[in-house]
C-alpha positions as CSV (number, residue, x, y, z in Angstrom):
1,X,-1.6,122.6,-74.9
2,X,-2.4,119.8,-72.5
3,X,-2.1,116.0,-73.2
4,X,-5.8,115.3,-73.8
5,X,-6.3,118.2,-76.5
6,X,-2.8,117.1,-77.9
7,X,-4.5,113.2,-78.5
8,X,-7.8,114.8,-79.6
9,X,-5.7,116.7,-82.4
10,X,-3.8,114.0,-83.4
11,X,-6.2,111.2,-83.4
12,X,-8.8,114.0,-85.5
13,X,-5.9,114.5,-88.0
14,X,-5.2,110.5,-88.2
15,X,-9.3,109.4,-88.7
16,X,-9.3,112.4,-91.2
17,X,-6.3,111.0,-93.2
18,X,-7.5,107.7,-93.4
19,X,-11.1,108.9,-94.8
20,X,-9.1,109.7,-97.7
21,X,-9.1,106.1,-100.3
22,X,-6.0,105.4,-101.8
23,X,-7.9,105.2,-105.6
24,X,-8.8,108.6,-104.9
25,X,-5.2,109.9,-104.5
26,X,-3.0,107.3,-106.4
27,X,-2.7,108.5,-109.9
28,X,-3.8,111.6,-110.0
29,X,-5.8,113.3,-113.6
30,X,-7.6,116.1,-113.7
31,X,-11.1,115.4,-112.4
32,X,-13.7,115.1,-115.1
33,X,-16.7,115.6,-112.8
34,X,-17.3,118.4,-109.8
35,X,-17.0,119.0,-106.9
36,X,-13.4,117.7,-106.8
37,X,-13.2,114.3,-104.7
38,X,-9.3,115.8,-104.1
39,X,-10.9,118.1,-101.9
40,X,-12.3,117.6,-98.4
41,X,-13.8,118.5,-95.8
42,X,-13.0,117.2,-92.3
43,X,-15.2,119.4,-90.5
44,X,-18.2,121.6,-91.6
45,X,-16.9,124.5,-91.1
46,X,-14.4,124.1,-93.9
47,X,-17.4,123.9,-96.4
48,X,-17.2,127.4,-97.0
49,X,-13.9,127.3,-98.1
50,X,-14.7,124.9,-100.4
51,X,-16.0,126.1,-104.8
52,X,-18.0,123.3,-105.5
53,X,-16.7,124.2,-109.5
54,X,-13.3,124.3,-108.6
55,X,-10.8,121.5,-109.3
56,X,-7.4,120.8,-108.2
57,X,-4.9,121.6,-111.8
58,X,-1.3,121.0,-112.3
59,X,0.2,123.9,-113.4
60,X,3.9,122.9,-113.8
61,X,5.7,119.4,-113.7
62,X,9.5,117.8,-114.3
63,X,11.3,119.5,-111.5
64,X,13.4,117.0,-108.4
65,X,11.7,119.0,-105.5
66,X,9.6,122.0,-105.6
67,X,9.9,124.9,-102.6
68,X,8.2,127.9,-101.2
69,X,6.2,129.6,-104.2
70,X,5.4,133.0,-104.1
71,X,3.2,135.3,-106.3
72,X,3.7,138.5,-108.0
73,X,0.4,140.2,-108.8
74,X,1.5,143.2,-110.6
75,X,3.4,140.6,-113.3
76,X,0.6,138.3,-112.9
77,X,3.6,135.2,-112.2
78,X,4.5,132.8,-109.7
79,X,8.1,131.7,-108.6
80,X,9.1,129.1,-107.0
81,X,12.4,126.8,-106.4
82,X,13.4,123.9,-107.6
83,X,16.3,123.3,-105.4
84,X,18.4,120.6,-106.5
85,X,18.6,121.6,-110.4
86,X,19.4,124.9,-108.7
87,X,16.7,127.4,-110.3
88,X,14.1,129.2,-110.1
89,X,11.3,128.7,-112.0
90,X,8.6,131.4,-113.4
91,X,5.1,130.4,-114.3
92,X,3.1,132.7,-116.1
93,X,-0.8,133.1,-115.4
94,X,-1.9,134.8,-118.7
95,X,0.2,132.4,-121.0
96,X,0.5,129.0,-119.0
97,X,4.5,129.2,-120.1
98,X,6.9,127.9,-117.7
99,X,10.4,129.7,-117.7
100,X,13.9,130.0,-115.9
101,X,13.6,133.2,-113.5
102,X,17.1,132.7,-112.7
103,X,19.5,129.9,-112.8
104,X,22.1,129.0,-111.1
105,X,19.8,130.5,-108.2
106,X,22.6,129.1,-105.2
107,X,19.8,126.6,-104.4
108,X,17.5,128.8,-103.4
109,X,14.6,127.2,-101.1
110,X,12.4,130.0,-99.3
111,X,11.1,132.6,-101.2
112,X,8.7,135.5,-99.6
113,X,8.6,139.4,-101.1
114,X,9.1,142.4,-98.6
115,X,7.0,145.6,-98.5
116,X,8.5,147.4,-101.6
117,X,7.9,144.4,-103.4
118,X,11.2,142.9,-103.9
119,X,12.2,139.1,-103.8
120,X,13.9,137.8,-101.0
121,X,15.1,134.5,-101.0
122,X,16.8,132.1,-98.9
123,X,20.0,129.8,-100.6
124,X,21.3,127.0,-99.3
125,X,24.6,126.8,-101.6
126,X,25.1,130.5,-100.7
127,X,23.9,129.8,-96.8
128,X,22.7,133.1,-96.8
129,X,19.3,135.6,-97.0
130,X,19.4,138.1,-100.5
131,X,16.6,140.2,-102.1
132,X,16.6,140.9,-105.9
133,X,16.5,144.4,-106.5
134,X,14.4,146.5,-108.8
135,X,17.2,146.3,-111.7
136,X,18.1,142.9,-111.0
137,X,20.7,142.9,-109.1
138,X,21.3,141.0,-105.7
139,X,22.1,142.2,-102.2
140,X,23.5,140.3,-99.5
141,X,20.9,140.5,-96.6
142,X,22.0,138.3,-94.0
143,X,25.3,135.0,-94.8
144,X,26.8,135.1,-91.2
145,X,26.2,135.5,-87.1
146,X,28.6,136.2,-84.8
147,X,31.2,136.0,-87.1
148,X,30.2,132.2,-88.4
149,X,28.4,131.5,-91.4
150,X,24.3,130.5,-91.5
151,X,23.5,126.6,-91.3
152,X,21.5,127.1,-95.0
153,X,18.7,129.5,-94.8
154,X,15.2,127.6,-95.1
155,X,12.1,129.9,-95.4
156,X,11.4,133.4,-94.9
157,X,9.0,135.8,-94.4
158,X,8.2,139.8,-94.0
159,X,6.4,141.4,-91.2
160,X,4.2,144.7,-91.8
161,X,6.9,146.5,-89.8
162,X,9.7,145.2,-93.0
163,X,11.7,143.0,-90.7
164,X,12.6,139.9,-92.2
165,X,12.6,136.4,-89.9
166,X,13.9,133.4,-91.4
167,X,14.8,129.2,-90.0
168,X,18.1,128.4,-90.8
169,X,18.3,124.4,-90.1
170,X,20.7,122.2,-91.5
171,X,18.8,120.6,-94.7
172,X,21.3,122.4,-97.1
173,X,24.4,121.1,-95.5
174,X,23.8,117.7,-95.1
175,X,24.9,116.4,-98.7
176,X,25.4,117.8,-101.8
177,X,22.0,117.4,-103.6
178,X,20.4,120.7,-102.4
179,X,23.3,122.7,-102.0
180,X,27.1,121.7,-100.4
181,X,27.8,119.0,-97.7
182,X,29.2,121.0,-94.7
183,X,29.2,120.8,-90.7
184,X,27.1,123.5,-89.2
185,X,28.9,126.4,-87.0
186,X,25.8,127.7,-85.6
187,X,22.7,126.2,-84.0
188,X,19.3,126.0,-85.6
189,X,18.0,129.5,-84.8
190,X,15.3,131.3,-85.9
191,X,16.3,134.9,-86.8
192,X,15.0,138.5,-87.1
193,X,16.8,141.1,-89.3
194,X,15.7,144.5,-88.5
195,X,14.9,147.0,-91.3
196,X,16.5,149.6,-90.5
197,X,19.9,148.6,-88.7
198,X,20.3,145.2,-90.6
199,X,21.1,143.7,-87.5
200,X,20.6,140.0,-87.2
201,X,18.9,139.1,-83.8
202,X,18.4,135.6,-82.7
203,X,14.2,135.2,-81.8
204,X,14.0,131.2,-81.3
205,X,17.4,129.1,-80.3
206,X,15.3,126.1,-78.8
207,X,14.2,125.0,-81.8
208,X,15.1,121.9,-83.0
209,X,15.2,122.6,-87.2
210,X,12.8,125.3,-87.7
211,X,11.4,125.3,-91.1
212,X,8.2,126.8,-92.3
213,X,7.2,129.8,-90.5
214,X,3.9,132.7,-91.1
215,X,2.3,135.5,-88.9
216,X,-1.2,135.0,-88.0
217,X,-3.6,137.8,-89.7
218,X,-3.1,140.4,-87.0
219,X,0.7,139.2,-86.4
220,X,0.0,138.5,-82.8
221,X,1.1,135.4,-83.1
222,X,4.0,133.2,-85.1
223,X,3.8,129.9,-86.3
224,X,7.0,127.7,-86.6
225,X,7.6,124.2,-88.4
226,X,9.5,122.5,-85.6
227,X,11.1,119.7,-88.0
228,X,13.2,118.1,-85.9
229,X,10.7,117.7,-82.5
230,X,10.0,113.9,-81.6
231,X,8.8,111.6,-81.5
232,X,6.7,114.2,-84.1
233,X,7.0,117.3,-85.6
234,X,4.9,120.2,-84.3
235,X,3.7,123.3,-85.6
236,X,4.2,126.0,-82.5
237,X,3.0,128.8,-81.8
238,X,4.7,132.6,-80.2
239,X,2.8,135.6,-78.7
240,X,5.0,138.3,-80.7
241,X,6.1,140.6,-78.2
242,X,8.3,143.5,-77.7
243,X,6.8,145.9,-80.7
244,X,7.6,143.2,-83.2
245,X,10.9,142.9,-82.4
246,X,10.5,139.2,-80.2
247,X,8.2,135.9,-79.4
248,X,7.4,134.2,-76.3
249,X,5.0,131.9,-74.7
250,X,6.1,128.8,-76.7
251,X,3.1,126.5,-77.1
252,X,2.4,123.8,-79.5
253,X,-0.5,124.5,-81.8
254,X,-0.5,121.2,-84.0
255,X,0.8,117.9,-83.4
256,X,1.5,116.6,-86.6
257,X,0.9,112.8,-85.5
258,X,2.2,110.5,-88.6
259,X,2.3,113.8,-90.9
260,X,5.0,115.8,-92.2
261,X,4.5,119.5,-92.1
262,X,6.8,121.6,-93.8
263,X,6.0,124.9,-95.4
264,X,2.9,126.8,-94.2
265,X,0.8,130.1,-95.0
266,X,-2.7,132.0,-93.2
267,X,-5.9,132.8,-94.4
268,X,-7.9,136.0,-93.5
269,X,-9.4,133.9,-91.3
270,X,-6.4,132.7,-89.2
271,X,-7.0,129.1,-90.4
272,X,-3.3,127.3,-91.1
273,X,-2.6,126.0,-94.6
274,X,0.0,123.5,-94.4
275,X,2.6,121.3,-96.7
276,X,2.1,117.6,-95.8
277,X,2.7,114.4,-96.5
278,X,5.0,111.6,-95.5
279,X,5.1,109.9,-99.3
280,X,2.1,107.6,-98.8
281,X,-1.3,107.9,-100.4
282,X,-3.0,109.0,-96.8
283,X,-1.1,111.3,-96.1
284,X,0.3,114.0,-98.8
285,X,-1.0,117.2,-100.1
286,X,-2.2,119.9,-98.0
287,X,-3.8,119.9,-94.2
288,X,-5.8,123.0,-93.0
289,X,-6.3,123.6,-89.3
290,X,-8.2,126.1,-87.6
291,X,-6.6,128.5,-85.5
292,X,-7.6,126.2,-82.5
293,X,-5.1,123.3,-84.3
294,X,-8.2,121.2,-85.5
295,X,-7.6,119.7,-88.9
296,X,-10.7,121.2,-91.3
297,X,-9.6,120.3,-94.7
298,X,-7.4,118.1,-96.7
299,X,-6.2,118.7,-100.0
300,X,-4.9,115.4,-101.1
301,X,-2.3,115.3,-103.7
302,X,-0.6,112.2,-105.5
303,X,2.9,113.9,-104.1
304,X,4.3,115.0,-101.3
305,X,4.0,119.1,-101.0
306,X,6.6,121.2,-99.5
307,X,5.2,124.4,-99.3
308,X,2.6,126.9,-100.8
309,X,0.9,130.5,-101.1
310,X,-2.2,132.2,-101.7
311,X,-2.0,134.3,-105.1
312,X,-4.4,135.5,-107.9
313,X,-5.9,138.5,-108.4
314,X,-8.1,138.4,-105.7
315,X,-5.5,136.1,-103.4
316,X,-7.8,133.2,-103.4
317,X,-6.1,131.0,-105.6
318,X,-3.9,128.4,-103.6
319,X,-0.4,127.0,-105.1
320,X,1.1,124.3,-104.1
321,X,4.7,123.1,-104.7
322,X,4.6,119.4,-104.4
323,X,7.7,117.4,-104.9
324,X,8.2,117.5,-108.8
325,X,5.1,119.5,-109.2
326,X,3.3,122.3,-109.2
327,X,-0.4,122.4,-108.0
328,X,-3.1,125.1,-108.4
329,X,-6.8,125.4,-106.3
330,X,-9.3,128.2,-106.7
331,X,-10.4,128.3,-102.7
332,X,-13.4,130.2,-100.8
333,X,-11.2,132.0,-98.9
334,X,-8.0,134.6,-99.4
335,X,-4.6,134.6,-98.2
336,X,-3.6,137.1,-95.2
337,X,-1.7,139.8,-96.5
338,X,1.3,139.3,-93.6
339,X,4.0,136.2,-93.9
């Protein structure tokens, strides 16, 4: 991307921001009057996106910080993590109940199911990648390279072909709040782990703390949270090359100017659904670009969100894990069925 259509980007994403009032966003209730003010458009063409009857609910509340949902249709539930009281946390649609899934849960952050419909999940106290099998049981996907153990596996997701690409930057080894202080063997890599071998490939080793990644629609392309890029952190883009099994043609797709993007999911329409926030009233909840990186929509949100996933029956319902909460939007659109 050159310099000019970087600025435009970011100076689009930092006017849209700022359109956003402070009263709006600083204690937020559930609106008592539609369409939501808590969601906005920054472009027409997010419009349609938009259910004029729709309102932003809080589904779930009192965790320390609130990671990578993910949604089981066929149980009608979400899960998501809660990393630093070390669980996992099940919400159910039909009853509104909250439950533990599992706990202790190793700190588990990233979350994603693969193509027989299994949980994988990323831990940070484990520093390693397991999926939950059909009885409950857990299997060891990926805890080492080369003979030295993971950093502290971040998020994850599943490609149509079942391979299974994860980040693995520091975050869990730093301290002793989201998993076990530790000095890190390997560098931040982004990984593949091929379905049928179980060999663990490295796909990205110039990234500077990859975090949240997703395939576009068609999984041409891969999209990476670069969290450690300065002077800002980027979302960047791959061509996904070589049958699946590789990325090239690094480019950054968003420059995220002020903003903090951290976990991110597609629509059918390619358009980029992003975690955001930076702790201030302008700036957290969620961002939406399209697939040209121009910010369309804003969800704003009284905290910070981390991640989020399309779910519902119909895979238009948007969840959002926001700090100590847990945020739910019916949207006009649904999620892509790929990572």
């Amino acid at each position: 991307m050159n310099r000019s259509r970087r600025e435009v980007i970011m100076a689009g994403a930092a006017i849209a921001a700022a359109s956003i009032t402070t009263a709006a966003r600083a204690q937020w209730a559930p609106t008592t009057r539609y369409p939501d003010p808590a969601v906005q458009a920054l472009d027409p063409s997010f419009t349609k996106y938009m259910i004029g009857n729709a309102a932003v609910e809080r589904i779930a509340t009192g965790c320390r910080w609130c990671e990578v949902p993910v949604w089981f249709g066929d149980g009608r539930y979400l899960l998501w993590s809660d990393i630093p009281n070390n669980r996992i946390l099940k919400w159910d649609e039909e009853t509104g109940a909250v439950s533990e899934f599992r706990k202790p849960s190793n700190n588990a952050n990233g979350n994603t199911r693969d193509r027989q419909g299994r949980l994988v999940t990323c831990e940070h106290l484990g520093r390693r990648v397991t999926r939950t099998e059909y009885d409950g049981t857990i299997t060891v996907l990926a805890d080492r390279f080369e003979g030295k153990p993971l950093n502290s596996p971040n998020d994850v997701v599943v490609r149509s072909d079942g391979s299974i690409w994860f980040s693995d930057p520091p975050f869990g080894i730093l301290g002793n709040y989201e998993g076990r202080k530790a000095e890190p063997e390997l560098p931040t890599n982004l990984y593949r782990l091929d379905p049928e071998t179980g060999a663990l490939a490295v796909v990205a080793g110039d990234l500077n703390r990859p975090n949240g990644l997703a395939f576009s629609p068609d999984e041409k392309i891969l999209y990476v949270v670069e969290g450690g890029a300065k002077p800002n952190r980027l979302i960047q883009a791959y061509d996904v090359v070589d049958g699946g099994r590789g990325i090239a043609n690094r480019r950054v797709a968003v420059d995220c100017g002020k903003g903090t993007a951290d976990g991110l999911r597609v629509d059918v329409d390619g358009n980029l659904w992003c975690g955001w926030g930076m702790g201030s009233d302008e700036l957290d909840g969620v961002m939406v670009f399209n697939p040209a990186g121009k910010p369309i929509g804003r969800i704003a949100l009284p905290e910070r969100c981390a991640n989020l996933c399309f779910g519902g029956e119909a895979r238009n319902r948007l969840f959002m894990a926001a700090s100590q909460s847990v945020y739910a939007l019916y949207v006009g659109t649904q999620g892509a069925t790929v990572g």
